[in-house]
KOLBAKE-46984 format. One line per field, with one value per residue (C-alpha): residue number from 1; residue in one letter; x, y, z. Coordinates in steps of 0.1 Angstrom, whole numbers, always signed. Layout:
<marnus>
num	(NUM  ...)
residuo	(A  ...)
x	(X  ...)
y	(Y  ...)
z	(Z  ...)
</marnus>
This chain:
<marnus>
num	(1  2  3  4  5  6  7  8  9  10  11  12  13  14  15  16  17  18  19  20  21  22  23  24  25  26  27  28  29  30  31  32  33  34  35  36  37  38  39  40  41  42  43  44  45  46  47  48  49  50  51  52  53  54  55  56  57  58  59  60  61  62  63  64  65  66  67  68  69  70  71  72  73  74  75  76  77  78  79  80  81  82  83  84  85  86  87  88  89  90  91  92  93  94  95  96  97  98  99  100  101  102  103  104  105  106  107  108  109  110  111  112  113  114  115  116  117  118  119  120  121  122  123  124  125  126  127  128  129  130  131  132  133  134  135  136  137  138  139  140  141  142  143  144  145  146  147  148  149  150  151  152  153  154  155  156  157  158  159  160  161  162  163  164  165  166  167  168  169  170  171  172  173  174  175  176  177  178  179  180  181  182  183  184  185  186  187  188  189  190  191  192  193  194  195  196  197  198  199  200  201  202  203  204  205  206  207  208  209  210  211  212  213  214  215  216  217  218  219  220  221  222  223  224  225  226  227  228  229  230  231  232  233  234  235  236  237  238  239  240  241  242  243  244  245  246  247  248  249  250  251  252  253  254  255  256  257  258  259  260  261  262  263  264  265  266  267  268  269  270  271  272  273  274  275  276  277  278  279  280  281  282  283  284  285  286  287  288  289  290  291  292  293  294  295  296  297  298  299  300  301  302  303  304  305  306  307  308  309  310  311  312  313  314  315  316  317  318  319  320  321  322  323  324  325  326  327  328  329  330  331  332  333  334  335  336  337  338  339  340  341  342  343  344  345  346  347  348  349  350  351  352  353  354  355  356  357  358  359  360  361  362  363  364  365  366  367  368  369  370  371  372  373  374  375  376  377  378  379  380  381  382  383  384  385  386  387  388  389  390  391  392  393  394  395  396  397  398  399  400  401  402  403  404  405  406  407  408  409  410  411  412  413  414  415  416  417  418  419  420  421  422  423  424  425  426  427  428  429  430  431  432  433  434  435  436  437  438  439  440  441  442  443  444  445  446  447  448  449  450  451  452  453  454  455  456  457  458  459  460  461  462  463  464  465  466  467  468  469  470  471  472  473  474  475  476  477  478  479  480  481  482  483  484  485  486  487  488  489  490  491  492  493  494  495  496  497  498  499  500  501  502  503  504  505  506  507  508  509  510  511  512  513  514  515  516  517  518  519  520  521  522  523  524  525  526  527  528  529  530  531  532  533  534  535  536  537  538  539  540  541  542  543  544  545  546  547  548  549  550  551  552  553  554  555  556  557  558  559  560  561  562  563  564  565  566  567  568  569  570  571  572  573  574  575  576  577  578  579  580  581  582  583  584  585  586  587  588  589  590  591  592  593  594  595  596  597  598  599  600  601  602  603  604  605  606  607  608  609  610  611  612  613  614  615  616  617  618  619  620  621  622  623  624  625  626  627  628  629  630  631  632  633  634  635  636  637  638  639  640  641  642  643  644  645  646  647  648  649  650  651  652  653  654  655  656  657  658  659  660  661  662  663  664  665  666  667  668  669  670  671  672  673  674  675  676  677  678  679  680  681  682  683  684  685  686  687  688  689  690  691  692  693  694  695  696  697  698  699)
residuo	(X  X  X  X  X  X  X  X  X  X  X  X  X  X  X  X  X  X  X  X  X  X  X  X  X  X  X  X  X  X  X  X  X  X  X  X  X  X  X  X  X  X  X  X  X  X  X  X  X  X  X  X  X  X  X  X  X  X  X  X  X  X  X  X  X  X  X  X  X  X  X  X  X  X  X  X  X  X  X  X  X  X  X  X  X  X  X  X  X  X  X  X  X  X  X  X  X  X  X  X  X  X  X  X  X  X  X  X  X  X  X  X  X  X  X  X  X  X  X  X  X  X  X  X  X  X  X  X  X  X  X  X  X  X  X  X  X  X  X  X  X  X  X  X  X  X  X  X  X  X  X  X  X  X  X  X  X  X  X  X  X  X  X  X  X  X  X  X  X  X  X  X  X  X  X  X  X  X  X  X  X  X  X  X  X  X  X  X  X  X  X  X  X  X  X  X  X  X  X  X  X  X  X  X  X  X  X  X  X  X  X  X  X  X  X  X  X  X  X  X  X  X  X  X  X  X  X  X  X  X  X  X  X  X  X  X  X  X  X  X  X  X  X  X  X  X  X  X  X  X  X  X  X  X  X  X  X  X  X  X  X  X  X  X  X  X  X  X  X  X  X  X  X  X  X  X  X  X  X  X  X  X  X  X  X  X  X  X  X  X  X  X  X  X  X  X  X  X  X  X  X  X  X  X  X  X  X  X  X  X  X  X  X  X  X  X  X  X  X  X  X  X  X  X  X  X  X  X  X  X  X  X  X  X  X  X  X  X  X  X  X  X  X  X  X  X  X  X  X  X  X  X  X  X  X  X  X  X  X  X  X  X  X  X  X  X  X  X  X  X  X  X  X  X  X  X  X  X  X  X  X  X  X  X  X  X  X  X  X  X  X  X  X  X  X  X  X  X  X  X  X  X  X  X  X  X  X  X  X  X  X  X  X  X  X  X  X  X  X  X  X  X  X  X  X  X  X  X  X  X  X  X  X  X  X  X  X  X  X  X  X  X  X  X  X  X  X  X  X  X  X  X  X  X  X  X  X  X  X  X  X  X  X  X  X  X  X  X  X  X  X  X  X  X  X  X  X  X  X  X  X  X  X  X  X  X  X  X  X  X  X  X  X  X  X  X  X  X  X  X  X  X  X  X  X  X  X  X  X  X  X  X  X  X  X  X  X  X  X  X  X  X  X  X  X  X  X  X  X  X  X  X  X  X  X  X  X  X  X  X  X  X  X  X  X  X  X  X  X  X  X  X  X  X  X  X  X  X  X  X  X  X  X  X  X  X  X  X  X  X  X  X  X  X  X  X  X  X  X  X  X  X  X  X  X  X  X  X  X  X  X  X  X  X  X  X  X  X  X  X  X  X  X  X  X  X  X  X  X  X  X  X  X  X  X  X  X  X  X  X  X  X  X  X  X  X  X  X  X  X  X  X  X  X  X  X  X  X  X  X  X  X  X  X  X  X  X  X  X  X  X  X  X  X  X  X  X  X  X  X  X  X  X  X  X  X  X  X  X  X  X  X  X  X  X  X  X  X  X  X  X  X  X  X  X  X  X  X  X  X  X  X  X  X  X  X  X  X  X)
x	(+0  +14  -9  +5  +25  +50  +68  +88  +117  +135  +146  +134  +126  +115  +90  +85  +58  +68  +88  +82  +95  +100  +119  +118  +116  +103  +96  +82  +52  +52  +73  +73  +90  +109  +111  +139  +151  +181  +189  +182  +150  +126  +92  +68  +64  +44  +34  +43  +6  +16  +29  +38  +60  +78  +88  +71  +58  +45  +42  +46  +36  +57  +86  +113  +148  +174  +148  +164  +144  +151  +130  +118  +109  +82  +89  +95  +126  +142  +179  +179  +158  +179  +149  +167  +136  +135  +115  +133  +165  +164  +174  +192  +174  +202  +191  +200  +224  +234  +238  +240  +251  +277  +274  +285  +295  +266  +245  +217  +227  +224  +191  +201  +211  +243  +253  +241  +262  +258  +225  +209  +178  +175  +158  +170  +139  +166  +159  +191  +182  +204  +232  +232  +235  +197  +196  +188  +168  +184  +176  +176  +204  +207  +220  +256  +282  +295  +321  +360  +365  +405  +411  +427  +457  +465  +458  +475  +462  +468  +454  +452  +435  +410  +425  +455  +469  +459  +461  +502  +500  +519  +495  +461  +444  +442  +408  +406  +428  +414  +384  +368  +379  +416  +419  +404  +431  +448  +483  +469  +457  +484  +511  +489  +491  +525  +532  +514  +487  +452  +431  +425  +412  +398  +397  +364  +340  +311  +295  +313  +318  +353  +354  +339  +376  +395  +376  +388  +418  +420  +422  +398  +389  +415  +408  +370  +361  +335  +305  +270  +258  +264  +249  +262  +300  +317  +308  +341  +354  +333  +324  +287  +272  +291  +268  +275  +319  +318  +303  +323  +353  +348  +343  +374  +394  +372  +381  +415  +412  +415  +392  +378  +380  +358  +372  +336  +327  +297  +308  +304  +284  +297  +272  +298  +289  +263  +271  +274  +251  +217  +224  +203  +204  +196  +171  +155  +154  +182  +171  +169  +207  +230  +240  +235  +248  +225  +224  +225  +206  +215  +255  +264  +287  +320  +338  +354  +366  +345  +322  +291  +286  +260  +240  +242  +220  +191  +176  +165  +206  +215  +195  +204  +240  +236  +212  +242  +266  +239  +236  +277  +277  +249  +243  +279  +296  +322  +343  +344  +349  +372  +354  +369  +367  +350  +350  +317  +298  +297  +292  +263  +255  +277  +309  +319  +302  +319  +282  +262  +231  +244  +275  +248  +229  +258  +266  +236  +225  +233  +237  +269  +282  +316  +331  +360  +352  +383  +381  +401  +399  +394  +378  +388  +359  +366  +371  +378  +412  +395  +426  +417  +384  +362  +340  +350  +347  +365  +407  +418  +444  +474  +489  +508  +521  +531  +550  +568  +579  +594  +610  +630  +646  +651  +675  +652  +668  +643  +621  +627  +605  +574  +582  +583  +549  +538  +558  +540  +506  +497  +481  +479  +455  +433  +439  +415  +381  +392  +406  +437  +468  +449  +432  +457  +465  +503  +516  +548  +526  +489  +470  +474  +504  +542  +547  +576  +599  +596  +595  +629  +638  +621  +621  +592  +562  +563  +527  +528  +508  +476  +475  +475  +511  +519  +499  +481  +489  +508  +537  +549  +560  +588  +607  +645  +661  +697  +718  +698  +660  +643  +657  +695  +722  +744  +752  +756  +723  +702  +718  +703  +676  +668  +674  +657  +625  +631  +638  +604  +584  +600  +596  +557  +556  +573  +552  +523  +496  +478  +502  +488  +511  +502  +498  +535  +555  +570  +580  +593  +565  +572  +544  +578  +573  +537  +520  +483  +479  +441  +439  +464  +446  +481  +514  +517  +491  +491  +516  +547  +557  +589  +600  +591  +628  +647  +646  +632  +655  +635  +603  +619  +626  +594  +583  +603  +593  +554  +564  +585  +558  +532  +555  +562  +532  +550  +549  +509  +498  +462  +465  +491  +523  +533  +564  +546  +547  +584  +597  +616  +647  +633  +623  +595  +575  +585  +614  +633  +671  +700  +732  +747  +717  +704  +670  +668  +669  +648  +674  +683  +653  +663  +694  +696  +700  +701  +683  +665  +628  +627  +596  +595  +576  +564  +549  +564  +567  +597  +604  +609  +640  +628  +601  +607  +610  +615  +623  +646  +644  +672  +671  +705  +689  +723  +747  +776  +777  +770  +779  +746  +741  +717  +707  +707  +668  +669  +690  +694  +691  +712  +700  +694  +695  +662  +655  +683  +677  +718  +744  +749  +782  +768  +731  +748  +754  +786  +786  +756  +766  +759  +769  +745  +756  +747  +705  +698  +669  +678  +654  +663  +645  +659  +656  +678  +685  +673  +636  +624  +619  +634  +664  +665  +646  +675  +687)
y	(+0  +31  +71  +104  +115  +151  +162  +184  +168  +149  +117  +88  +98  +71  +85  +47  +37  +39  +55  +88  +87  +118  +123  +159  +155  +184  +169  +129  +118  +93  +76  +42  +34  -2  -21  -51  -79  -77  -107  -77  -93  -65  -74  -41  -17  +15  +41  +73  +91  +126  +156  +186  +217  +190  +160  +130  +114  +87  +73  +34  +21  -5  +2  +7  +15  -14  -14  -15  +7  +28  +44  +47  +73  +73  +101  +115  +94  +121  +126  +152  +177  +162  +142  +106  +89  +54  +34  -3  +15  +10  +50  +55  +82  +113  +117  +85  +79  +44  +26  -16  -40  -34  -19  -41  -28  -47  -33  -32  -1  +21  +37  +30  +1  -3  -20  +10  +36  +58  +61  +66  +69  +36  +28  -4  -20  -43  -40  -30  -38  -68  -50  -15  -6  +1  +29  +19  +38  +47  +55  +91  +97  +113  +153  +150  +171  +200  +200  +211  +250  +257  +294  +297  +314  +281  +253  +233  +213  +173  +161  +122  +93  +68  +39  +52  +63  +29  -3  -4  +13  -12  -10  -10  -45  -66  -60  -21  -15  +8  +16  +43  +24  +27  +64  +57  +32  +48  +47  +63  +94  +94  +100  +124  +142  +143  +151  +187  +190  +200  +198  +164  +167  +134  +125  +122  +96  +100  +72  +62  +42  +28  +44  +16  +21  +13  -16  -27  -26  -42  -10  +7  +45  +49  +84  +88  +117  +103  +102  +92  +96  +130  +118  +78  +71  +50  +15  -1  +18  +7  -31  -32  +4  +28  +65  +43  +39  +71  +89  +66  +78  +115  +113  +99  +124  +154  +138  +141  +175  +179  +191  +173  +184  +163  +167  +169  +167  +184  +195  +159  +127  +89  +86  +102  +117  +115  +83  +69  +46  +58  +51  +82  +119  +108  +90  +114  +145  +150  +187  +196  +185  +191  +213  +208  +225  +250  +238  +201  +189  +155  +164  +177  +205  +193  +220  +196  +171  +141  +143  +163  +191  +200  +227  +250  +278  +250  +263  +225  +211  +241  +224  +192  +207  +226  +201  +177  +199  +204  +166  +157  +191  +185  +148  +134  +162  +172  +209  +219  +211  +213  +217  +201  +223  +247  +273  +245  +259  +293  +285  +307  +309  +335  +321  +323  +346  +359  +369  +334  +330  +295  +316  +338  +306  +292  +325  +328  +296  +294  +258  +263  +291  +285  +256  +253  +263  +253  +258  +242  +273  +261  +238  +232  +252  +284  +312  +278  +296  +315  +319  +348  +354  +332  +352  +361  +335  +311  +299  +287  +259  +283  +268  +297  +295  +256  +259  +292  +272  +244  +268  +289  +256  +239  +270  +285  +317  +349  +330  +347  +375  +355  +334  +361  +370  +334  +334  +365  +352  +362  +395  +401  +372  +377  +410  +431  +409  +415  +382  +378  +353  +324  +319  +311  +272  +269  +236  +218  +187  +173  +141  +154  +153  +142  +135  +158  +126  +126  +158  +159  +126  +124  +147  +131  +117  +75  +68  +38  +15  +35  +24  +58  +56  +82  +108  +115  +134  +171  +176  +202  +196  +222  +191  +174  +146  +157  +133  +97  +98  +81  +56  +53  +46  +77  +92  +126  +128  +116  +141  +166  +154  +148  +184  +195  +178  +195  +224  +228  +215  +239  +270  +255  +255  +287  +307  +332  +317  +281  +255  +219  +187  +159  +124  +108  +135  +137  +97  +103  +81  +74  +66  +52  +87  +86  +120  +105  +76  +79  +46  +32  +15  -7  -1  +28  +45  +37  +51  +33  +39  +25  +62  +57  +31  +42  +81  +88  +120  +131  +128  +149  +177  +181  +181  +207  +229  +224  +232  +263  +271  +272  +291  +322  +344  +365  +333  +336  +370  +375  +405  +414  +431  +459  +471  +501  +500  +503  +491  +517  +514  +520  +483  +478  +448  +430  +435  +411  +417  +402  +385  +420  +428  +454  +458  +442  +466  +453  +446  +423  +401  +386  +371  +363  +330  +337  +362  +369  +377  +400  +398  +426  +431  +466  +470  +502  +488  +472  +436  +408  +391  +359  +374  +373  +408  +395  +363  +363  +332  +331  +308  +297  +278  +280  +248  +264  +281  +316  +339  +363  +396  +402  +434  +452  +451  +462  +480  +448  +412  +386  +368  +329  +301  +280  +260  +246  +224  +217  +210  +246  +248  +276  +289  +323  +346  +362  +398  +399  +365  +334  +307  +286  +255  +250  +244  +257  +274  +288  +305  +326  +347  +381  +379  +386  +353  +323  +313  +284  +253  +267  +259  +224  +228  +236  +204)
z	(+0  -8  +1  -9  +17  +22  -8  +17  +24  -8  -3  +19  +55  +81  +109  +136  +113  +72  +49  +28  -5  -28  -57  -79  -115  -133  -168  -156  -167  -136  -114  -98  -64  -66  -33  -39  -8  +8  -23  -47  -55  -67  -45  -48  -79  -67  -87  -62  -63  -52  -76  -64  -75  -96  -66  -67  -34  -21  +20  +27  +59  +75  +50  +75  +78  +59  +28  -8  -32  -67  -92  -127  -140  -172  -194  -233  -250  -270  -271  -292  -272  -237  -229  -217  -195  -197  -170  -175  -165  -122  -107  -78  -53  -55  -16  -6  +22  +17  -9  -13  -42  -67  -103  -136  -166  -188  -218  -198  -179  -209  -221  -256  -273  -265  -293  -315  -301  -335  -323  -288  -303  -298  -268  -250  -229  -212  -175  -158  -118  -117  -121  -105  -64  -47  -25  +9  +37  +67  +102  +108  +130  +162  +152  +154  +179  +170  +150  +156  +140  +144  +131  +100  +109  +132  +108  +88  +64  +56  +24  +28  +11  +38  +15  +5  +38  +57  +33  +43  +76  +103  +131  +111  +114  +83  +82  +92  +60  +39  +58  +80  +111  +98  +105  +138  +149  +186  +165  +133  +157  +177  +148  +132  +168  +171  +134  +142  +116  +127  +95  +79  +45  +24  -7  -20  +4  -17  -34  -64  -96  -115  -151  -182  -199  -159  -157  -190  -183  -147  -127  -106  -98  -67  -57  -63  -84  -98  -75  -85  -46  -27  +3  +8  +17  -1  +4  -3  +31  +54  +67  +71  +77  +63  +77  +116  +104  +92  +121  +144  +125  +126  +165  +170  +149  +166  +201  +189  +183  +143  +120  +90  +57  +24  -6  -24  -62  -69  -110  -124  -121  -127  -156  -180  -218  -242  -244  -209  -185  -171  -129  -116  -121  -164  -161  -132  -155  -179  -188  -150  -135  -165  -187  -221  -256  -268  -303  -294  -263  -272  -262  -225  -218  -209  -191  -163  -185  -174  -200  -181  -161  -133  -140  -110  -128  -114  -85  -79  -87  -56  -34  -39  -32  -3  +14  +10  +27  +55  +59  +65  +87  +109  +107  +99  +118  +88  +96  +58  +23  -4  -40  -67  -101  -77  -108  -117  -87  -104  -134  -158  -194  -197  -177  -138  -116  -86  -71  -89  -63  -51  -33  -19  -9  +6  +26  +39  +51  +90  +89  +71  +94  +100  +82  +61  +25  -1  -40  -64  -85  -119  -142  -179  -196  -211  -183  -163  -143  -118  -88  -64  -77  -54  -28  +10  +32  +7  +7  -28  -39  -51  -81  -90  -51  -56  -96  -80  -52  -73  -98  -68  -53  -86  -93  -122  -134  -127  -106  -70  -78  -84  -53  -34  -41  -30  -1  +17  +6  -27  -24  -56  -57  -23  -13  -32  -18  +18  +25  +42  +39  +50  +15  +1  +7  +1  -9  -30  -37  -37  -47  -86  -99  -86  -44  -32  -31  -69  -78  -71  -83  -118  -146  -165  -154  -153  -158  -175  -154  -164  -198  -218  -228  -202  -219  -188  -159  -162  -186  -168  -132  -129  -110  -114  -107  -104  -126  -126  -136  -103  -75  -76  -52  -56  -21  -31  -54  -25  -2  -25  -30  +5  +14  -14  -8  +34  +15  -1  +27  +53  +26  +27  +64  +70  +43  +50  +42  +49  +45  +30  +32  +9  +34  +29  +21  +58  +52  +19  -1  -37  -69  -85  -109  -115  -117  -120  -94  -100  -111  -88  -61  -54  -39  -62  -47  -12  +15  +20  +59  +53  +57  +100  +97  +72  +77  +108  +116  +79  +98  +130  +111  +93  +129  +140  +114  +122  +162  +148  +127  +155  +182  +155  +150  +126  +105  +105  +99  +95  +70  +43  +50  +27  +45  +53  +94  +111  +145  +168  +143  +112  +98  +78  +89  +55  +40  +14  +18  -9  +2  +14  +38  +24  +1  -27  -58  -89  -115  -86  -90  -122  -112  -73  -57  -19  -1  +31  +40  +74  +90  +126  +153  +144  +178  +199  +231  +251  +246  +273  +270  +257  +230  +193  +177  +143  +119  +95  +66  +44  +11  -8  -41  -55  -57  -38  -1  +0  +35  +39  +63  +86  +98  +135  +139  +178  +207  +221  +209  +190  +159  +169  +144  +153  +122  +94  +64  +67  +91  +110  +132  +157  +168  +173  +148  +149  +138  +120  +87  +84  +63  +39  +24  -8  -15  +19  +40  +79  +98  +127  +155  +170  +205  +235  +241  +228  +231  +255  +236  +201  +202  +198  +163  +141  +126)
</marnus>
């Protein structure tokens, strides 16, 4: 039995008694509700009876909380004008929380005859439930804690992978590996702890399906950009009940005091091009959730590269999205979100809009108060590269700050200006919309492209083992390997490239801005030169912790930097510095100084290789003997040692060497110079004597 029910709240809501059903579709001519047994047996076909302001509804009594269900949808067949209805093809609800079953790559799960590809006029009446998931209806859950909300200027950002970062991790169980329970295990917390971050950020947890062309060639979607559910985790990383792992999960990391970061994909579905399978949003109303070419409804608009594209000018696709970021806030308890091709979400007919209405949704909703919002700011449309141009409120992946970064310490010739600009936060970028530092998130290396252990190890990308002739992945990784492409046994080369790798993570750590470290880095993990692991879901792809035995001094340092990092507020401004304010002898609170210790002059840009960055306690007030009145970081990317000046910045103080990416013989600077070895960073404080606890950082 089946009676109209609420078409308020979308999706599948149990009350103690039934279920209500409701689905939006604004061009349907019906839809039918498909109950299935815990076999995948389909045991009830209702028609849903109520219809109103396009969502379909329908209340069952008795239905309760563990049932499988999907939909089809009755409507016009007609490709050409974007109408793709089709009721034999089974519809996964884009509410639903849980998902069970696996999908199978058969004919039956396109809504044209598959073996007619040339034309998709074709309607296939195969029925395509055997071999697609069934959304399943879950309890509603008891309103989660609040979440953990560290303040920008303190946090520091790990980007990791829940599979990835656990299938080789020594003190995981056998059968945690890979799961949500992993990244709850007591050891898996406490290294995170003592390694200093305080932002975890995953890799996409939605719902999510391996690529046709993967699956053809024995590989599988590793990292998960390509999510067909925005409200169900992953089944693969979870035992039994994935919404329970995942909440169990979150608590632990919250009672461990970091935040939690999803990487989300809102831009794209798993149901590909004009030519891919019918799975849910399709089949539910083509016209309504993507965007389609003008001229030729029966082709999608491709600007992320995945052959579709939501359509967030749909006041119906916005709330799908922002009632899926009010579900993992306030029932699964996530801190924030990183976008991927965030330049999607503002996405019009005419190109990105700064002010599009779903910002303005987003701002104003006061569920949403408060977290963590991250763009990756750009897609591959036209207008897709969109740095710096994402509203207040927002941080951005800096790109320019991470190839800058690469070029200075790979000894690029006129590339110290440009990193100097990274280095103090990219105004340029984030100034003009009132945003501080903080938005921009500083990093050497992420999930996409080369790990810092290869970027200075490989000159070209090694991708291979994903089967497009390593055509994939970024050409152009500004990275070395200094004499012998990838693993060797040459002392000297992996003495530079050791330092070179604590070169650019300390420059990341020490930066204005909001540093990111990609999970491994700090152990050394390899991809053996591959630049695209997306398909790696192997050793490639997962951590190798091999790093905690043979380099555990590596680990120390990156340590040390974090602590150092944490202890030096001049390290973590909150706005820009111009070098317009002065301390009581005349220095600016920025000041970028060449080998000779005084300000660098512009023809000197193009040709430096060591200089210093001066950062001063502009405040006019006395200073206690232990406080820092300014930090100095000096940077030698050349190959031979270079003997730099530092300046007199108080009456009274010494300059102390509290961080060193080289051998140093003395914390004490003798009359003002200081010797860098070749590829080296120091940082110093200027103090009267040396800081409590500082000391012992410099390596």
């Amino acid at each position: 039995m089946i009676v109209s029910g609420d078409h308020g709240a979308l999706g599948a809501r149990c009350d103690g008694d039934g279920v209500n059903f409701a689905l939006y579709s604004a061009h349907a001519d019906a839809v039918e509700l498909c109950l299935f047994d815990a076999s995948g047996h389909e045991t009830a076909r209702l028609g849903l009876p109520g219809h109103a302001d396009g969502v379909w509804h329908g209340y069952v009594p008795g239905c309760a909380a563990g049932q499988r269900y999907g939909y089809r949808v009755h409507g016009p067949y007609d490709p050409a004008n974007g109408q793709r209805f089709n009721p034999y093809k089974l519809l996964l609800d884009p509410y639903a929380r849980a998902l069970s079953g696996t999908f199978q790559w058969r004919p039956e799960v396109f809504a044209y005859q598959s073996e007619r590809p040339d034309d998709v006029a074709a309607l296939s009446t195969s029925d395509s439930a055997p071999f697609v998931p069934k959304s399943v209806v879950v309890s509603e859950v008891i309103k989660a804690k609040a979440g953990v909300r560290i303040p920008w200027a303190e946090s520091l950002v790990y980007e990791t992978h829940v599979r990835g970062f656990t299938m080789r991790h020594p003190a995981v169980a056998a059968a945690d590996r890979g799961k949500f329970r992993g990244l709850r295990n007591a050891d898996v917390l406490r290294y995170l702890k003592a390694l200093g971050v305080t932002t975890i950020e995953l890799m996409p947890v939605h719902a999510f399906l391996d690529e046709q062309f993967l699956v053809a060639r024995g590989l599988r979607n590793f990292w998960g950009y390509n999510t067909i559910a925005f409200f169900a985790p992953e089944p693969r990383y979870s035992h039994s009940d994935g919404v329970a792992e995942f909440r169990e999960m979150i608590e632990a990391l919250h009672d461990s005091g970091f935040e939690v970061v999803l990487d989300v994909v809102y831009n794209h579905t798993a149901e590909g091009n004009s030519l891919g399978p019918t799975l849910s949003f399709r089949g539910i109303d083509n016209t309504t959730y993507y965007r389609l070419v003008p001229d030729d409804r029966s082709q999608y608009i491709n600007a992320t590269g995945c052959g579709n594209t939501i359509d967030m000018e749909n006041a119906a696709v916005r709330r799908l999205v922002l009632d899926s970021l009010r579900y993992w806030v306030g029932e699964m308890s996530v801190d924030g979100f990183r976008f991927d091709l965030a330049t999607i979400l503002g996405r019009a007919a005419s190109g990105f809009e700064r002010d599009h209405v779903f910002f303005r949704e987003l701002e104003n909703d006061p569920s949403l108060a408060g977290v963590k919002l991250i763009a990756e700011p750009w897609d591959v449309g036209l207008g897709g590269y969109q740095l710096g141009q994402f509203p207040a409120g927002w941080a951005e992946w800096n790109d320019r700050y991470r190839d800058s970064i690469r070029q200075f310490w790979r000894g690029d010739s006129g590339s110290a200006g440009e990193f100097a600009h990274r280095y103090l936060g990219s105004a340029d970028n984030f100034e003009h919309s009132g945003r501080g530092p903080w938005a921009s998130i500083n990093f050497a290396a992420s999930h996409d492209g080369f790990t810092t252990a290869d970027l200075v190890s490989f000159e070209h990308r090694h991708n291979e083992d994903n089967g497009e002739a390593s055509r994939d992945g970024h050409e152009h990784n500004y990275s070395a390997n200094y004499g012998i492409e990838g693993p060797c046994d040459d002392a000297t080369i992996n003495a530079i490239r050791r330092r070179q790798r604590l070169n650019l993570l300390a420059t990341v750590l020490l930066s204005e801005g909001t540093p990111m470290l990609l999970a491994g880095d700090e152990l050394g993990n390899s991809q053996a030169g591959n630049n695209n692991a997306y398909a790696q879901d192997n050793d490639v792809g997962w951590i190798d912790w091999s790093g905690l035995e043979t380099d555990p001094d590596f680990l120390a340092q990156i340590q040390s930097v974090i602590r150092l990092r944490q202890r030096l507020t001049l390290l973590r401004k909150a706005t820009y510095l111009h070098g317009q304010t002065f301390n009581a002898n005349g220095f600016a609170d920025i000041e970028w100084l060449g080998a000779d210790g005084q300000p660098m002059m512009t023809e000197a840009w193009r040709t430096v290789t060591a200089l210093t960055v001066l950062l001063c306690d502009t405040r006019m007030r006395p200073f206690a003997s232990h406080e820092v009145q300014a930090v100095a970081v000096l940077f030698n990317v050349d190959e031979c040692v270079r003997v730099l000046q530092l300046p007199q910045v108080g009456r009274r103080g010494a300059w102390h060497v509290v961080y060193s990416t080289a051998a140093i013989s003395s914390r004490e600077v003798i009359a003002q110079k200081i010797e860098l070895q070749a590829r080296n960073l120091i940082c110093l404080v200027y103090a009267e004597r040396m800081p409590e606890g500082l000391g012992a950082t410099a390596t």
